[in-house]
C-alpha positions as CSV (number, residue, x, y, z in Angstrom):
1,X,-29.3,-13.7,-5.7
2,X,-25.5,-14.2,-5.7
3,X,-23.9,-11.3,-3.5
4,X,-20.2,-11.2,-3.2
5,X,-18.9,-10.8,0.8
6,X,-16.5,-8.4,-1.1
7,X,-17.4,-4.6,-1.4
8,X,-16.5,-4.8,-5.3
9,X,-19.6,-3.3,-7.4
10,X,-20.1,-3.1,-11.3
11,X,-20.7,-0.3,-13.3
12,X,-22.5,-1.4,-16.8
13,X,-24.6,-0.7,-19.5
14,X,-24.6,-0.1,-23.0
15,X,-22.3,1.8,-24.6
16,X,-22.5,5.8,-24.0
17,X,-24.0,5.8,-21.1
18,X,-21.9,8.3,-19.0
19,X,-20.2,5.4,-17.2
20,X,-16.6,6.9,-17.7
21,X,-17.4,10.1,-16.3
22,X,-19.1,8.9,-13.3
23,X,-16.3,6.4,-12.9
24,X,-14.0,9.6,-12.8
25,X,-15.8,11.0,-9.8
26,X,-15.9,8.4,-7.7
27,X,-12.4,7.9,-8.4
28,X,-12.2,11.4,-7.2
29,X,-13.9,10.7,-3.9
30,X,-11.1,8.5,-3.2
31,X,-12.6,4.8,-4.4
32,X,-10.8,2.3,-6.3
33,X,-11.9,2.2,-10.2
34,X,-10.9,-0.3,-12.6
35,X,-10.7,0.7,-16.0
36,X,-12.7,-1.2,-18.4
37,X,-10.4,-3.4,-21.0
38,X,-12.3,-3.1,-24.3
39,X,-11.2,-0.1,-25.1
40,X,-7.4,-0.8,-24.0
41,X,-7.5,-4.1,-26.4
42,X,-8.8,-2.3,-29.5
43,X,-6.3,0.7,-29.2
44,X,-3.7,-1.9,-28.8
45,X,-5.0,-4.2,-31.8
46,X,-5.3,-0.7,-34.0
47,X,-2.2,0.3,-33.2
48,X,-0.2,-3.0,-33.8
49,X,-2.7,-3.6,-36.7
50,X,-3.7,-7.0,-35.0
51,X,-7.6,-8.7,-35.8
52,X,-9.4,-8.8,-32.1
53,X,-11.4,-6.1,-33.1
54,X,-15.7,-6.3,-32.7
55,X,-15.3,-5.2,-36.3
56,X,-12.7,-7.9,-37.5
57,X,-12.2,-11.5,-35.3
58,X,-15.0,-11.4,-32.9
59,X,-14.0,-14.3,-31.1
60,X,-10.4,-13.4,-31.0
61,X,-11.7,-10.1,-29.5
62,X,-14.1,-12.0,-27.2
63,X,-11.5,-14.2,-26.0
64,X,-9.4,-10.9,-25.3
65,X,-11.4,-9.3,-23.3
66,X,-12.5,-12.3,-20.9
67,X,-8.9,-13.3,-19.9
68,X,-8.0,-9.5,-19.6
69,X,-11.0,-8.9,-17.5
70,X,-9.9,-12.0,-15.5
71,X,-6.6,-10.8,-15.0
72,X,-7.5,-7.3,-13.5
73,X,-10.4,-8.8,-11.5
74,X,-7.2,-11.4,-9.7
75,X,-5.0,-8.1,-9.7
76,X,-7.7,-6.2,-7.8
77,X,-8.3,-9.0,-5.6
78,X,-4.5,-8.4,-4.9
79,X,-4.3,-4.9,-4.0
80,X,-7.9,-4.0,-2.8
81,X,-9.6,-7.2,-1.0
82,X,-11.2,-5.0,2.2
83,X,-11.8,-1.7,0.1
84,X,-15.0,-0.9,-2.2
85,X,-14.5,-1.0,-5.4
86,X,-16.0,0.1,-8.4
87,X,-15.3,-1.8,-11.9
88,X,-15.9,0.3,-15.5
89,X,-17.6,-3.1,-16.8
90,X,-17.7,-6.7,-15.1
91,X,-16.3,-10.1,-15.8
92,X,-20.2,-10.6,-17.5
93,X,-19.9,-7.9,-20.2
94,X,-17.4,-10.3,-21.9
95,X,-20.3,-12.8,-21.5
96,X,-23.0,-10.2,-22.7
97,X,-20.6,-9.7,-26.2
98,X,-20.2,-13.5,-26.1
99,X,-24.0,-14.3,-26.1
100,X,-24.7,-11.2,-28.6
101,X,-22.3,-12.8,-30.9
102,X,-23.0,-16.1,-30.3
103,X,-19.4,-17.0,-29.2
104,X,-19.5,-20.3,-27.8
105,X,-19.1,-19.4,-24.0
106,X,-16.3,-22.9,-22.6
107,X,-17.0,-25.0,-19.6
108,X,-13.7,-23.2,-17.8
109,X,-15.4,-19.7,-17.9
110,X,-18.5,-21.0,-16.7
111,X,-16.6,-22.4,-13.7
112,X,-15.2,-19.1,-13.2
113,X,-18.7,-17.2,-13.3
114,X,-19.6,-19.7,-10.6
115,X,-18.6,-17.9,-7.4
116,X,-20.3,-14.1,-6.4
117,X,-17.7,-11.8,-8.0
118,X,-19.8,-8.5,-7.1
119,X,-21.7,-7.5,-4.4
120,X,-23.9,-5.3,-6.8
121,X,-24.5,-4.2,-10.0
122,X,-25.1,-0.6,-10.8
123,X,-26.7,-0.2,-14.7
124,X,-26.4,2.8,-16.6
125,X,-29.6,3.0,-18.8
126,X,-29.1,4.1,-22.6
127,X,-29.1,8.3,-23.0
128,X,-29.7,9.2,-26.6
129,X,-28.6,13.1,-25.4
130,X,-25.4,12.0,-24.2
131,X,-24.4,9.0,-26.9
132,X,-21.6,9.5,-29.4
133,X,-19.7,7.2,-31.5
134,X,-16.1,7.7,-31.7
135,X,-13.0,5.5,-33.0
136,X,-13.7,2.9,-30.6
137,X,-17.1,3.1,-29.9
138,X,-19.0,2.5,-33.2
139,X,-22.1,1.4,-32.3
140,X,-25.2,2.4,-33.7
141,X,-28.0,3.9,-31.0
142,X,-30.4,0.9,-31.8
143,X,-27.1,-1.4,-31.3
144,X,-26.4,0.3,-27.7
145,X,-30.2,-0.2,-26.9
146,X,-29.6,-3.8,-27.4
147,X,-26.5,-3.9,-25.6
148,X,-28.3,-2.2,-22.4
149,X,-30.8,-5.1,-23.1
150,X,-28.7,-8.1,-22.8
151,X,-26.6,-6.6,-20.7
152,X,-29.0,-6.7,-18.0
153,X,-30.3,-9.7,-18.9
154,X,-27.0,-11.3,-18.7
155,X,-25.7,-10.4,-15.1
156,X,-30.2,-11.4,-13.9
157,X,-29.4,-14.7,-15.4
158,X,-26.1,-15.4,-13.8
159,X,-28.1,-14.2,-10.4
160,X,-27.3,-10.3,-10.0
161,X,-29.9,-7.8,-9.0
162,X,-29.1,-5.1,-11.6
163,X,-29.8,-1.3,-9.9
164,X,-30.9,1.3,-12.7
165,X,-29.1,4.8,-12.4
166,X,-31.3,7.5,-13.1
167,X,-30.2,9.7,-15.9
168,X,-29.3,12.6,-13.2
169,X,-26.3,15.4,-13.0
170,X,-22.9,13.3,-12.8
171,X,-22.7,14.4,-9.2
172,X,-26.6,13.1,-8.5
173,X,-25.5,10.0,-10.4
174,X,-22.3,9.9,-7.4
175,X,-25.3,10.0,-4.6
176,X,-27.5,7.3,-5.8
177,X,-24.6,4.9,-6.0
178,X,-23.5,5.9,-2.7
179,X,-26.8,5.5,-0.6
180,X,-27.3,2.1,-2.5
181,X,-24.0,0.8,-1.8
């Protein structure tokens, strides 16, 4: 099982899932949290009416989000090397969207996924009572099931113990991660 020597852990899982707000709480407690950059690249491609959208140029998008994902996990190596940090979504969710799509994932990325990058991975399990769709997130439920699926499937293949979250109170949610840190 690859286990980074780094205290930086992974917050994943389909989408709607309650990541965001349990993201906000730890933030709260004082942790680092890196924002996720999916949802930064499609308000930006929206906005500037560009085509890296999941709804548009898939592979465009794909390609997106890997190097921006890359970029803020090198600029978090940066400012928080000794300090435990949580990440809204991992270097692998690019890979989970690649593999979905069938993007062809390059030999360069590959190298990259090579090293530990996490120390663990926390997985938010899908939570039909909490899932919305909005303008970025227009999944269907049985898409976001499948999500959840290959998400975990992805980061056990590349040699991460994934660590279900119980669908508790927010604050419960806060606990578990805590005593499994």
């Amino acid at each position: 099982m690859k286990k980074s020597t780094r205290n930086y852990y992974v917050l994943t899982g389909g989408p709607g899932t309650g990541k965001t707000s349990l993201l906000t709480q730890l933030a709260e407690k004082g942790f680092p949290c890196i924002p996720e950059v999916a949802r930064e690249i499609i308000k930006e491609q929206v906005l500037n009416r560009g085509s890296a959208l999941p709804w548009a140029d898939k592979e465009a998008y794909a390609n997106r989000m890997w190097s921006e994902s890359l970029c803020s996990y090198k600029l978090t190596l940066q400012r928080f090397e000794n300090e435990v940090v949580f990440f809204d979504r991992g270097l692998l969710d690019s890979i989970c969207y690649m593999e979905m799509e069938d993007i062809q994932i390059n030999q360069e990325i590959q190298e990259d996924l090579s090293s530990a990058l996490y120390k663990k991975v926390f997985i938010l399990p899908p939570w039909e009572e909490i899932y919305v769709t909005d303008s970025e997130r227009k999944q269907s439920w049985a898409e976001a099931l499948k999500t959840f699926e290959f998400m975990k499937n992805v980061y056990e293949k590349y040699g991460y113990e994934t660590i279900e979250v119980p669908k508790l109170s927010i604050a419960e949610r806060v606990q578990f991660i805590e005593r499994n840190l």
